[in-house]
C-alpha atoms as a printed R data frame, in Angstrom:
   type eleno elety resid chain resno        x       y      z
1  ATOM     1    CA   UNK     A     1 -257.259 -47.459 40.134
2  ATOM     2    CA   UNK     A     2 -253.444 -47.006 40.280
3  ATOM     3    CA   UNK     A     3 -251.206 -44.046 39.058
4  ATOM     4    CA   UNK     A     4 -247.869 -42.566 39.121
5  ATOM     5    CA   UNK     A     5 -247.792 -38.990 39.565
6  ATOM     6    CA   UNK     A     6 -244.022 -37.430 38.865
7  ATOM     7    CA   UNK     A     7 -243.641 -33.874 40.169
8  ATOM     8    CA   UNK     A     8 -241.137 -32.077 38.325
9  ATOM     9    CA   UNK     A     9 -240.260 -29.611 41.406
10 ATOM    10    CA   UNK     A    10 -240.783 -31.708 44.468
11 ATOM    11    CA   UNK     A    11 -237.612 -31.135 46.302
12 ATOM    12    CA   UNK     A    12 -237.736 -31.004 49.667
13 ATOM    13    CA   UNK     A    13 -239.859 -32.961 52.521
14 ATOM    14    CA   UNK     A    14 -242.421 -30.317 53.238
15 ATOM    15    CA   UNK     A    15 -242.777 -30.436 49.734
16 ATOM    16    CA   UNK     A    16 -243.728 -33.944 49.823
17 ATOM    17    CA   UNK     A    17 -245.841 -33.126 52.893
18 ATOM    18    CA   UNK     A    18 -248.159 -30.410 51.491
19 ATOM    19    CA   UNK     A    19 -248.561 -32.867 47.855
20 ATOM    20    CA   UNK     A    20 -249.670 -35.666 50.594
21 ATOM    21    CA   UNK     A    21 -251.825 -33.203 52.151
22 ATOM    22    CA   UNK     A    22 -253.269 -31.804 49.228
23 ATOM    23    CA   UNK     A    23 -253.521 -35.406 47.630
24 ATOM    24    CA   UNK     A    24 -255.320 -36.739 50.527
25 ATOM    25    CA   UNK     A    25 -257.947 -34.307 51.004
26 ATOM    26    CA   UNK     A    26 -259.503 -35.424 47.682
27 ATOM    27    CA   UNK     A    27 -262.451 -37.874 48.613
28 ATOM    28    CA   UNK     A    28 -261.809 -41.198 47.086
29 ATOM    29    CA   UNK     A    29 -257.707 -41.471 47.805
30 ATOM    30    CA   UNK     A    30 -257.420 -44.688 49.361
31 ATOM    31    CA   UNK     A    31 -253.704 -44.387 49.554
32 ATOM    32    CA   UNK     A    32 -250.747 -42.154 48.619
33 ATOM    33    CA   UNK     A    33 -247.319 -42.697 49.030
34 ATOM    34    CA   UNK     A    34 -244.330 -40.086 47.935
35 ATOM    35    CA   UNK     A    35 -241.172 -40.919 47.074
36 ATOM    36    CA   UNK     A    36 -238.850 -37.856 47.371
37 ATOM    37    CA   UNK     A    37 -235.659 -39.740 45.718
38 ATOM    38    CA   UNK     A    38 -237.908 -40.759 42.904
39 ATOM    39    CA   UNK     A    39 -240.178 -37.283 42.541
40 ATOM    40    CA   UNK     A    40 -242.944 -39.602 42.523
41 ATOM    41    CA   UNK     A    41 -246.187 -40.134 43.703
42 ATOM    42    CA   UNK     A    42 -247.532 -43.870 43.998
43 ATOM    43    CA   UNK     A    43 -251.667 -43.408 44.215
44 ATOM    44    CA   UNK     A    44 -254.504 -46.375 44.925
45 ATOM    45    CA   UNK     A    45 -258.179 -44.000 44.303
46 ATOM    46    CA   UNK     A    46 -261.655 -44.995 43.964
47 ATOM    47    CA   UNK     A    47 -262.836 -43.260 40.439
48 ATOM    48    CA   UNK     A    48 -266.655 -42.851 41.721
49 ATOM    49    CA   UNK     A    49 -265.412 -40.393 43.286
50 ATOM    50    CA   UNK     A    50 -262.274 -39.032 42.237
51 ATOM    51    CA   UNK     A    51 -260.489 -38.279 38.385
52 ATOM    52    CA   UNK     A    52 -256.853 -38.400 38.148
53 ATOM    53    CA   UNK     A    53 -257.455 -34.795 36.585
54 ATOM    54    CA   UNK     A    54 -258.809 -33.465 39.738
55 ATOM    55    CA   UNK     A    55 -255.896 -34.782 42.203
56 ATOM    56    CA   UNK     A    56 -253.063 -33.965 39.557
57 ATOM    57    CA   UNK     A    57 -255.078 -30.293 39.896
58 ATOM    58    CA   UNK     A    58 -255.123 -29.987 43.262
59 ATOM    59    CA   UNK     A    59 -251.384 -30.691 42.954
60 ATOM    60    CA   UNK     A    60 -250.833 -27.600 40.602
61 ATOM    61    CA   UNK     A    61 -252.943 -25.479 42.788
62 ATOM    62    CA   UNK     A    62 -250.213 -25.937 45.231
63 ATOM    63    CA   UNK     A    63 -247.920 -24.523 42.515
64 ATOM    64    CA   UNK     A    64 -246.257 -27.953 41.440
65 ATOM    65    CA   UNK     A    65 -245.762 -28.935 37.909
66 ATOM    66    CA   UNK     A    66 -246.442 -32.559 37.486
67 ATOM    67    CA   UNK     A    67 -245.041 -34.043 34.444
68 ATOM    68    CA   UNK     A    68 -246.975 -36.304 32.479
């Protein structure tokens, strides 16, 4: 499956690095790319094993407000 994540406060690039992180530690991502210009998140998972919910929520966790 294929999303597009847009994180309202994504500003910086360690911000982008600790969404990657945080993104890529769900089991299922098969790939994530960030786009900093953008504030957007392009995302390939497998849903077996992974919900959009879940990876968007281990994005807030973080304390990053993704806009639907």
């Amino acid at each position: 499956m294929k999303s597009v994540i847009k994180i309202y406060d994504m500003n910086k690039s360690s911000d982008a690095m600790n969404i990657q992180g945080a993104i890529a530690s769900n089991e299922g991502v098969i790939a994530c790319e960030v786009s900093l210009d953008k504030k957007e998140i392009q995302l390939i998972y497998n849903e077996s094993f992974v919900t959009l919910d879940k990876i968007i929520e281990s994005i807030e966790i973080l304390g990053y407000m993704v806009v639907s």
